[in-house]
N, CA, C and O atoms as CSV, one atom per row, in Angstrom:
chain,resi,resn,atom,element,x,y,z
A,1,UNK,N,N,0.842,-1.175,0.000
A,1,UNK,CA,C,0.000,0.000,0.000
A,1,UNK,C,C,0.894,1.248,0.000
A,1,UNK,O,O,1.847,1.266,0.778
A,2,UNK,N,N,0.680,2.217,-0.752
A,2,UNK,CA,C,1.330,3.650,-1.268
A,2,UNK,C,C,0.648,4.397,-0.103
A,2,UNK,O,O,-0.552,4.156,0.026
A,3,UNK,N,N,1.025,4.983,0.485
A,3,UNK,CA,C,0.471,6.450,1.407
A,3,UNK,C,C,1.155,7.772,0.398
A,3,UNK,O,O,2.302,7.917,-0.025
A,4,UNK,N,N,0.422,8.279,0.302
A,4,UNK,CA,C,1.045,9.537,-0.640
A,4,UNK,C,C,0.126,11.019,0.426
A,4,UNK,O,O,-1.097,11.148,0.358
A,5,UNK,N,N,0.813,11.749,1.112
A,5,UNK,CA,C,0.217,12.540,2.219
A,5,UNK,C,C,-0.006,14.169,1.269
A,5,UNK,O,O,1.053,14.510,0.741
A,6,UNK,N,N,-0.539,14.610,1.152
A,6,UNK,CA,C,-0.313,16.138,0.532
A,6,UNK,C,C,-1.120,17.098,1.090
A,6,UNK,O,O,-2.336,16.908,1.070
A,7,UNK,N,N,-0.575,18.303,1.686
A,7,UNK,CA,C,-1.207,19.519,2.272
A,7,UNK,C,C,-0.806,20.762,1.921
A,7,UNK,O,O,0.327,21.222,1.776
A,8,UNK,N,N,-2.159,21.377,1.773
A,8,UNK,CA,C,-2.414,22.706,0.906
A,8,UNK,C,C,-2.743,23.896,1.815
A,8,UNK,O,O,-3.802,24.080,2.416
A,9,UNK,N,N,-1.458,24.807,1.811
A,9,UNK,CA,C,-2.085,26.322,1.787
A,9,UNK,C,C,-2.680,27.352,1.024
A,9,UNK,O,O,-2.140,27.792,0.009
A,10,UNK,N,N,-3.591,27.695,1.387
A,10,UNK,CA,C,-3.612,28.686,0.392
A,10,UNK,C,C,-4.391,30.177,1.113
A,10,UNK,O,O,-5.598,30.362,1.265
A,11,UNK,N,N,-3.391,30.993,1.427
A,11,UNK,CA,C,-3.986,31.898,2.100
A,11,UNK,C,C,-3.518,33.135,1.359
A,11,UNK,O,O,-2.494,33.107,0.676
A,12,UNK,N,N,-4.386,34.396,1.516
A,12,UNK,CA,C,-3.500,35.791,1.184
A,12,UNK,C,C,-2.818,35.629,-0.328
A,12,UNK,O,O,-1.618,35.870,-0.456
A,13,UNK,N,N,-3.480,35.286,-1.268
A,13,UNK,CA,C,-2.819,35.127,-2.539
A,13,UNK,C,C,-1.332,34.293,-2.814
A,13,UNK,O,O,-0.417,34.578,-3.587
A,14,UNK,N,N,-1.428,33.555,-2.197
A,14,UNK,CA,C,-0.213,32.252,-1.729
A,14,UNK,C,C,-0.734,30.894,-2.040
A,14,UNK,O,O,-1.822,30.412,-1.724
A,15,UNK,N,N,-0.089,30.546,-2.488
A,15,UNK,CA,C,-0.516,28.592,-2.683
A,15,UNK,C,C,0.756,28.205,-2.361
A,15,UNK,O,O,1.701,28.743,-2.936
A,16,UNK,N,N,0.995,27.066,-1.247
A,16,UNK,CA,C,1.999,26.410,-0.813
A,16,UNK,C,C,1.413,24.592,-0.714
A,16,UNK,O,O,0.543,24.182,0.054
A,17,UNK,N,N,2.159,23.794,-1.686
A,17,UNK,CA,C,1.545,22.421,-1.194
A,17,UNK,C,C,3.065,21.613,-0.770
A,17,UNK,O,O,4.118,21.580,-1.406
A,18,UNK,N,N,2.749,21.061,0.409
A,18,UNK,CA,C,3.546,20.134,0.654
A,18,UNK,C,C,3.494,18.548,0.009
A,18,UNK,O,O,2.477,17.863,0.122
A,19,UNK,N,N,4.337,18.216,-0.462
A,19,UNK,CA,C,3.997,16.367,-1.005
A,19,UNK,C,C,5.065,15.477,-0.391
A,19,UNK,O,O,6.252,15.289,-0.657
A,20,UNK,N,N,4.178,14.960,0.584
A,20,UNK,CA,C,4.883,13.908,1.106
A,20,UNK,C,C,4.807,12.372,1.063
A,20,UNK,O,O,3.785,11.735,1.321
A,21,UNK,N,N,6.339,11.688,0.607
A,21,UNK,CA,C,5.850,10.350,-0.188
A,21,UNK,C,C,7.242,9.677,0.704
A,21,UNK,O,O,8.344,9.980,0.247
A,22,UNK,N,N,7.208,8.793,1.935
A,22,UNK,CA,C,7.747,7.776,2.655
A,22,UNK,C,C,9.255,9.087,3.460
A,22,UNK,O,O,9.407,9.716,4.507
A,23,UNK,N,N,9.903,8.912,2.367
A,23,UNK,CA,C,10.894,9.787,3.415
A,23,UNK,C,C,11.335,11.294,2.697
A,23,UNK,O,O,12.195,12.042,3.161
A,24,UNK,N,N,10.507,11.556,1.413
A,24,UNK,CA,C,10.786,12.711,0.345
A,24,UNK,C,C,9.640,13.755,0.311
A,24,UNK,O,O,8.439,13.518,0.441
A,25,UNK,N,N,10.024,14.526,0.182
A,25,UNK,CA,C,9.104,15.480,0.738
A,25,UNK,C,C,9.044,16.758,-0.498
A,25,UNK,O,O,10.159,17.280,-0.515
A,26,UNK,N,N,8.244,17.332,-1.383
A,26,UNK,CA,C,8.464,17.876,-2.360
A,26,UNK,C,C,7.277,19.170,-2.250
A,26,UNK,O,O,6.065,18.974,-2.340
A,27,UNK,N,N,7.899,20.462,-2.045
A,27,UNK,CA,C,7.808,21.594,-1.475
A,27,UNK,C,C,7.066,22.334,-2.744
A,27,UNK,O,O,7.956,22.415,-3.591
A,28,UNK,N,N,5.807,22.942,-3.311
A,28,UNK,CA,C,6.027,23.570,-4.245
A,28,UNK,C,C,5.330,25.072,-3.334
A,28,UNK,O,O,5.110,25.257,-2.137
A,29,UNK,N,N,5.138,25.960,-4.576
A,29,UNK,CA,C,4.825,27.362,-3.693
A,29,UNK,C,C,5.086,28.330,-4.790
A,29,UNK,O,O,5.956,28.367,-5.660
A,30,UNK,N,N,4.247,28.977,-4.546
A,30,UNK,CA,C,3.550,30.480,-5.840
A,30,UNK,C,C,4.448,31.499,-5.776
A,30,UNK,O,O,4.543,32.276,-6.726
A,31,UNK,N,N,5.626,31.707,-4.077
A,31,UNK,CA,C,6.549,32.606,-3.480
A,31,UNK,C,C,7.551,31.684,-3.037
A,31,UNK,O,O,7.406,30.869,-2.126
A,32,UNK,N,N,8.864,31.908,-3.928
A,32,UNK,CA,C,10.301,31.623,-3.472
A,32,UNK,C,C,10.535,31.745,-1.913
A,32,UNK,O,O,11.322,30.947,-1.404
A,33,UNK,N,N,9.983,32.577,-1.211
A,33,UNK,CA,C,10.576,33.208,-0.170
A,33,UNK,C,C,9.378,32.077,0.660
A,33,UNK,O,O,9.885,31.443,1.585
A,34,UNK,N,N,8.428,31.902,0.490
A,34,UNK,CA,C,7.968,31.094,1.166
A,34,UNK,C,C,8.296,29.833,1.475
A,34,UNK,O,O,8.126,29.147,2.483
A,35,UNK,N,N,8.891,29.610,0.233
A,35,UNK,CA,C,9.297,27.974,0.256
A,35,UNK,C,C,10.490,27.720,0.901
A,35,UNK,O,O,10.774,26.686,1.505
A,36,UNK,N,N,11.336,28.922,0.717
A,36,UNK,CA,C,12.343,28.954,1.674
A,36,UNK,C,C,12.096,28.880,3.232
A,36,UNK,O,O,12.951,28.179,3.774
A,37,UNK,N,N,11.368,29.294,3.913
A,37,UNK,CA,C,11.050,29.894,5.220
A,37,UNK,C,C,10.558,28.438,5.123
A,37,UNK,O,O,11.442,27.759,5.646
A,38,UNK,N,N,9.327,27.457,4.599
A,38,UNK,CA,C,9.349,26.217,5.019
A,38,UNK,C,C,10.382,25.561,5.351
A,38,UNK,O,O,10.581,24.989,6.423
A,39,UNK,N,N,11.197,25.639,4.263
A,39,UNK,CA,C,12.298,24.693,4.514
A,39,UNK,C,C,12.991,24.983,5.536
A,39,UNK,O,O,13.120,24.000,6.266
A,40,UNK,N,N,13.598,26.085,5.988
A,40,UNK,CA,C,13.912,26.524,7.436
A,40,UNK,C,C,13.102,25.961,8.838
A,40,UNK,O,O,13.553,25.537,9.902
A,41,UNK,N,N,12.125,26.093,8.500
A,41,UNK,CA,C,11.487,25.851,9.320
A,41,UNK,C,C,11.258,23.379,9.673
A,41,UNK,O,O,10.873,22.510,10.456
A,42,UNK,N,N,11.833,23.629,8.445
A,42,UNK,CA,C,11.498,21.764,8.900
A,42,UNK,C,C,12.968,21.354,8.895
A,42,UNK,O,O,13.280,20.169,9.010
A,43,UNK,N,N,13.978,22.437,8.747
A,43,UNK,CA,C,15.638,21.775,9.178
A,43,UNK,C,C,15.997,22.280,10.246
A,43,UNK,O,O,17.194,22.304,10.529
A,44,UNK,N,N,15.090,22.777,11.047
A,44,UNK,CA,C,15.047,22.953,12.908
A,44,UNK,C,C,14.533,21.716,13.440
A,44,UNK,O,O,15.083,21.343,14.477
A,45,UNK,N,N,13.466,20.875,12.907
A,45,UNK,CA,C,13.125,19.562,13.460
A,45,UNK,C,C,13.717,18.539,12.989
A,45,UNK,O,O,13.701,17.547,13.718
A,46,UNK,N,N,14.675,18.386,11.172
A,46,UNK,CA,C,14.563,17.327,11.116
A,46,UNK,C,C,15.522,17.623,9.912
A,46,UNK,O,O,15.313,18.450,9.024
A,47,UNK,N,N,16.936,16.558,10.079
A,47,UNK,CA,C,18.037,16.488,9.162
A,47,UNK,C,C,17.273,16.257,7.440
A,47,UNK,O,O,16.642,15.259,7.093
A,48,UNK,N,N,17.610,17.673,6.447
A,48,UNK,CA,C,17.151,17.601,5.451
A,48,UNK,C,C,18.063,17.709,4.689
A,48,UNK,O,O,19.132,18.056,5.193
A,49,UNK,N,N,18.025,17.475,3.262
A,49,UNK,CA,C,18.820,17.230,2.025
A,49,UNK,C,C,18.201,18.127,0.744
A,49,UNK,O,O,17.421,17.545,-0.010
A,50,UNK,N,N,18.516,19.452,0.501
A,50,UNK,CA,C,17.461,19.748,-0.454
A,50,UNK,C,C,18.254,19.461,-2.023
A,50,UNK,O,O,19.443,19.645,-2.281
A,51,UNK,N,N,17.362,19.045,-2.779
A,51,UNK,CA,C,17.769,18.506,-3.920
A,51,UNK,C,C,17.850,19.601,-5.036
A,51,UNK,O,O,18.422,19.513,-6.122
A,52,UNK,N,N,17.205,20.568,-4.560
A,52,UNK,CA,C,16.852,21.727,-5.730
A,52,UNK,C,C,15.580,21.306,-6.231
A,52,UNK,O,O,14.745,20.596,-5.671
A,53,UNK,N,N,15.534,22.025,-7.749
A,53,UNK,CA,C,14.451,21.645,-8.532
A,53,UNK,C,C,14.466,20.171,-8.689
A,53,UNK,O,O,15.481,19.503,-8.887
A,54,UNK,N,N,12.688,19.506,-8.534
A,54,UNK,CA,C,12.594,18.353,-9.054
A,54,UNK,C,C,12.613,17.971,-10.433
A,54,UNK,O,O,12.081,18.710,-11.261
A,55,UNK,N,N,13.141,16.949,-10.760
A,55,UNK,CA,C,13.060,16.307,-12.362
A,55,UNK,C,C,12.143,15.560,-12.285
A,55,UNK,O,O,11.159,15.697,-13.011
A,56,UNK,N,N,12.269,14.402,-11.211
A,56,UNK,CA,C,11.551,13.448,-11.276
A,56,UNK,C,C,10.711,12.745,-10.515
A,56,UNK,O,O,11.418,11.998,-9.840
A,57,UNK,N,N,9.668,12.589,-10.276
A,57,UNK,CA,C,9.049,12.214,-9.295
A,57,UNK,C,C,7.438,10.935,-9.057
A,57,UNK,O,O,6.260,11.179,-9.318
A,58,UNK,N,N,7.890,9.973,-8.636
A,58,UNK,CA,C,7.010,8.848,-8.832
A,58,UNK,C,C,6.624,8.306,-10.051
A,58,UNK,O,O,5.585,7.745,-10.399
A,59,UNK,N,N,8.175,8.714,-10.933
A,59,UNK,CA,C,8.099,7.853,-12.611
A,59,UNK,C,C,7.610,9.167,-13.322
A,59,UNK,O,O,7.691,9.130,-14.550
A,60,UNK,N,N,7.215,10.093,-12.875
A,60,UNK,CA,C,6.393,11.578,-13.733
A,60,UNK,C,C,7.815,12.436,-13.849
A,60,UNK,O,O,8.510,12.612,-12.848
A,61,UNK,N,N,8.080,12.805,-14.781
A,61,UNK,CA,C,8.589,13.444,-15.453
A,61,UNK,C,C,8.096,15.040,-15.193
A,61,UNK,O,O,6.986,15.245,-15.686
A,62,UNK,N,N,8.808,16.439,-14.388
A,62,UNK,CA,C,8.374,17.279,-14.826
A,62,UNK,C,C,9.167,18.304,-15.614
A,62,UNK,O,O,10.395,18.396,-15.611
A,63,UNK,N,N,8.333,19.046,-16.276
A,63,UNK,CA,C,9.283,19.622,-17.114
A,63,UNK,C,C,8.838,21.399,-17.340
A,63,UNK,O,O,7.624,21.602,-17.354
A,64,UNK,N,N,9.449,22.230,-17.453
A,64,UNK,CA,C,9.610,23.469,-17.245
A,64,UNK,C,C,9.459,24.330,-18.289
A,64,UNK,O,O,10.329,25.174,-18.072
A,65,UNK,N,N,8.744,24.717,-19.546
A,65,UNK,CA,C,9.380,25.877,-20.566
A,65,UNK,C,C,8.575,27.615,-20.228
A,65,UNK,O,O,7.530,28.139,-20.613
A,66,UNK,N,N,9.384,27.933,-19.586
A,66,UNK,CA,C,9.196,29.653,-19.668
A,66,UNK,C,C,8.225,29.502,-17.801
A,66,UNK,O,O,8.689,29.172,-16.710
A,67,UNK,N,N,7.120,29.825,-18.110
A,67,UNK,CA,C,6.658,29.558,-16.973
A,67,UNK,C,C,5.319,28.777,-16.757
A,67,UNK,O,O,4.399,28.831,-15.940
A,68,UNK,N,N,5.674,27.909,-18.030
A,68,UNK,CA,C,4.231,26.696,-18.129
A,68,UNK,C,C,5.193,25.115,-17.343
A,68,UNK,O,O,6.395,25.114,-17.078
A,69,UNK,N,N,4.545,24.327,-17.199
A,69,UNK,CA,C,5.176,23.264,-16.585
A,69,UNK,C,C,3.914,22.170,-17.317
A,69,UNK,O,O,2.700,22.305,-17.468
A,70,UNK,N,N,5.101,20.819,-17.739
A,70,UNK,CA,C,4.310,20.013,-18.078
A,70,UNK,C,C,4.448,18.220,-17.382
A,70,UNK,O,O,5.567,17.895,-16.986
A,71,UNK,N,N,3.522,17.376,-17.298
A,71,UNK,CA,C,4.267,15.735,-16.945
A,71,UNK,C,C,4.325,15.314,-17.988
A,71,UNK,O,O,3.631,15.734,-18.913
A,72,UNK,N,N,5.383,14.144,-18.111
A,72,UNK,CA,C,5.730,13.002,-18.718
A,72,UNK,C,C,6.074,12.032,-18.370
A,72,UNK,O,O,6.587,12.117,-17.255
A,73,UNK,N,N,6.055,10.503,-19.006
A,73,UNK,CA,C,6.383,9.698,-18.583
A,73,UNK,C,C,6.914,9.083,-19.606
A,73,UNK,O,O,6.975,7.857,-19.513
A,74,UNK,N,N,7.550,9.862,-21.109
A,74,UNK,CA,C,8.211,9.729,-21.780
A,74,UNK,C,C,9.567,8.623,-21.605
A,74,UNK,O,O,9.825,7.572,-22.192
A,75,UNK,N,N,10.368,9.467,-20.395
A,75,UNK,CA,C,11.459,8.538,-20.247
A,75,UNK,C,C,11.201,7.089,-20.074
A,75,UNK,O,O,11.906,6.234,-20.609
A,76,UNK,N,N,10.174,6.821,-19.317
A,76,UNK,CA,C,9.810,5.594,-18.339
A,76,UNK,C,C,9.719,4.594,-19.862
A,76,UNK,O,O,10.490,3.643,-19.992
A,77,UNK,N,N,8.881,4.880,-20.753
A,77,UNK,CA,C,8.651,4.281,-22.042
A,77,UNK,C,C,9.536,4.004,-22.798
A,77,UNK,O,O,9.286,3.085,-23.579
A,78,UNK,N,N,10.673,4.548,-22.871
A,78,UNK,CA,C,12.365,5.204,-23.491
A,78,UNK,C,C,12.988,3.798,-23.019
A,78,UNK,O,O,13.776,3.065,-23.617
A,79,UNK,N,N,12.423,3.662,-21.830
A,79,UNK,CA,C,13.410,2.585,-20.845
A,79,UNK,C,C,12.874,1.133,-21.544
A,79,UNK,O,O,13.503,0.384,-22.292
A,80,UNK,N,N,11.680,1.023,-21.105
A,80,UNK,CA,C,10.755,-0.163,-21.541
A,80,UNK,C,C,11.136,-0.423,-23.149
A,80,UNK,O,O,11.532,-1.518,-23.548
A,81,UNK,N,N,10.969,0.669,-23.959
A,81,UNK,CA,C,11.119,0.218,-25.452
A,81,UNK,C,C,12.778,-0.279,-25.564
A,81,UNK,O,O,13.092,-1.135,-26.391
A,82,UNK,N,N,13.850,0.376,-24.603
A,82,UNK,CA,C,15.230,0.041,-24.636
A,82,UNK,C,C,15.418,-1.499,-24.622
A,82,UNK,O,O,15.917,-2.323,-25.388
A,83,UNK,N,N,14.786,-1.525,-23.389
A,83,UNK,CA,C,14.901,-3.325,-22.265
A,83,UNK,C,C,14.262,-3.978,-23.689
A,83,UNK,O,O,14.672,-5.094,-24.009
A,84,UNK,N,N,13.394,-3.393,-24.439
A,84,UNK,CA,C,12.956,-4.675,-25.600
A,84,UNK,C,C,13.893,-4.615,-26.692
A,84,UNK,O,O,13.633,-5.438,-27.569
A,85,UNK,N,N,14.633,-4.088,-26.852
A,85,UNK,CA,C,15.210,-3.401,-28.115
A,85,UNK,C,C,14.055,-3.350,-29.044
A,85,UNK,O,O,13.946,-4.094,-30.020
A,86,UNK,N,N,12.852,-2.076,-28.562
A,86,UNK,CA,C,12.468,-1.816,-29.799
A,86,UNK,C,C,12.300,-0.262,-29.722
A,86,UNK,O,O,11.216,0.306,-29.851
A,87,UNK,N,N,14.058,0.656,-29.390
A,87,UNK,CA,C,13.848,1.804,-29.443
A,87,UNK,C,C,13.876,2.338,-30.744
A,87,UNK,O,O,13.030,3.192,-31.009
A,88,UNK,N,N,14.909,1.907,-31.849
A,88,UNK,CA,C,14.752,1.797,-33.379
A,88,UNK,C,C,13.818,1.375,-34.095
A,88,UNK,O,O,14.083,0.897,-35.199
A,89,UNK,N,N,12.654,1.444,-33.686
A,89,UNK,CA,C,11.582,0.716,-34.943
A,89,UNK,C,C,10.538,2.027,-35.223
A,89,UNK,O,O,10.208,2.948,-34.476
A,90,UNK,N,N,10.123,1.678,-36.761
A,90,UNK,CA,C,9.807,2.821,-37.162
A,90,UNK,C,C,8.364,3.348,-36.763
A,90,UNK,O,O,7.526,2.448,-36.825
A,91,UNK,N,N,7.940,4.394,-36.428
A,91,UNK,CA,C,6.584,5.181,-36.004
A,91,UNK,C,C,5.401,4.929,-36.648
A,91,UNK,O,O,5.593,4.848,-37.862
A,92,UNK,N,N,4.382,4.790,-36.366
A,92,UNK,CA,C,3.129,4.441,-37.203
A,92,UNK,C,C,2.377,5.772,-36.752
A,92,UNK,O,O,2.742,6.376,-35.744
A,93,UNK,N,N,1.322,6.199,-37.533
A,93,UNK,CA,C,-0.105,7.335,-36.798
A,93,UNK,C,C,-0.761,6.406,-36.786
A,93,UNK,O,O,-0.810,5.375,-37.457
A,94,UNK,N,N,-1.391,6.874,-35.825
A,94,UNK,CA,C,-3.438,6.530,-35.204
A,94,UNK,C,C,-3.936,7.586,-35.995
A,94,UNK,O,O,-3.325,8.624,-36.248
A,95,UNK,N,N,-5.017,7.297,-36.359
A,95,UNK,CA,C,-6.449,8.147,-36.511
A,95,UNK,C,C,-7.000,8.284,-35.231
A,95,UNK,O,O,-8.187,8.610,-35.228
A,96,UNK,N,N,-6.343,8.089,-33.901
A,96,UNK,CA,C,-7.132,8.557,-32.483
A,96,UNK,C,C,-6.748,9.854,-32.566
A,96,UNK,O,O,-5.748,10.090,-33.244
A,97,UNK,N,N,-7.297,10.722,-32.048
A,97,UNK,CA,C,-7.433,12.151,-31.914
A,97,UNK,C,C,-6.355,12.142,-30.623
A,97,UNK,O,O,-6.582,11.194,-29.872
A,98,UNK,N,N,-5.362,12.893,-30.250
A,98,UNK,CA,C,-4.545,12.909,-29.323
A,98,UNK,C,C,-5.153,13.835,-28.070
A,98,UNK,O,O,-4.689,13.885,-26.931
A,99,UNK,N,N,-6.285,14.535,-28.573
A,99,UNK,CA,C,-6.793,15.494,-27.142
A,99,UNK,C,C,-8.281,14.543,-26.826
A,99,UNK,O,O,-8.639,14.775,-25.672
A,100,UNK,N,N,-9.088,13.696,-27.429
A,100,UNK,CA,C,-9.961,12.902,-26.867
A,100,UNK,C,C,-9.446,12.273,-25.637
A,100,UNK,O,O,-8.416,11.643,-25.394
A,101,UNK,N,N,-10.677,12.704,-24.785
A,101,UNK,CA,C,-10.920,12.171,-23.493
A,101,UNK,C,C,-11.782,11.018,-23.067
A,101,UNK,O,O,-12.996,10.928,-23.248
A,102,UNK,N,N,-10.844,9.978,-22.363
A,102,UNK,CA,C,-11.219,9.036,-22.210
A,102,UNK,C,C,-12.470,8.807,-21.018
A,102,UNK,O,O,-12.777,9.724,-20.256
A,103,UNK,N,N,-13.004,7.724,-20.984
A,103,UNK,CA,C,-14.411,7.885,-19.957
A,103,UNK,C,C,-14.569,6.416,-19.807
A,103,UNK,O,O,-15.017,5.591,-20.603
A,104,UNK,N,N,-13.938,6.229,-18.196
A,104,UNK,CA,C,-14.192,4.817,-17.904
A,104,UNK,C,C,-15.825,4.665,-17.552
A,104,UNK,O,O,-16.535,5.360,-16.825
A,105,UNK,N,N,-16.261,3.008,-18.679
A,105,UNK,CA,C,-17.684,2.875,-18.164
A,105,UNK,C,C,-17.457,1.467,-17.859
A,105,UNK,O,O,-16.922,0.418,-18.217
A,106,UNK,N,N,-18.603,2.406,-16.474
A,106,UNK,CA,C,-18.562,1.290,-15.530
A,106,UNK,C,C,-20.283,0.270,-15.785
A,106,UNK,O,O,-21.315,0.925,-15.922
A,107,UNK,N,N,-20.320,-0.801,-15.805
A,107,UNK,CA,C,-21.321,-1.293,-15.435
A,107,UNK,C,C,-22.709,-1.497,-14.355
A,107,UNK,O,O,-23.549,-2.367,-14.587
């Protein structure tokens, strides 16, 4: 069983979420200066390691251009097609529409 813990501020035009996953802890926040002052504040209780910006997190891929942010799980697939050797094989199209939304039906 996964416990995945996450808590949200959001006060005074501020969004701060904490994500906490076994012993990693991944800080985001709308104000630099806030996220700092967390982190201060949790290396008074408790030996921390800050990694900087995240790359990677629970196989999700995040990624950064200008000030949009996107997931992937590109690499994870990169790996899988490697382990088969079928990173060289050539591309096919779908006629699936790439922005259709899927809709699990349930019985």
């Amino acid at each position: 069983m996964q416990l995945i813990n996450v808590f949200i501020l959001n006060k005074l035009k501020m969004i701060m979420t904490l994500c906490l996953y076994i012993d990693d802890i991944m800080i985001l926040g709308s104000k630099i200066q806030v996220i700092n002052i967390t982190k201060s504040l949790l290396s008074k209780h408790f030996n921390i390691k800050d990694l900087s910006s995240v790359n990677v997190i629970l196989g999700i891929k995040l990624l950064k251009k200008n000030s949009e942010f996107s997931l992937t799980q590109s690499h994870y697939i990169e790996k899988i097609l490697k382990s088969l050797n079928y990173l060289d094989v050539s591309t096919i199209y779908s006629t699936f529409e790439p922005i259709v939304l899927l809709n699990l039906l349930l019985n």
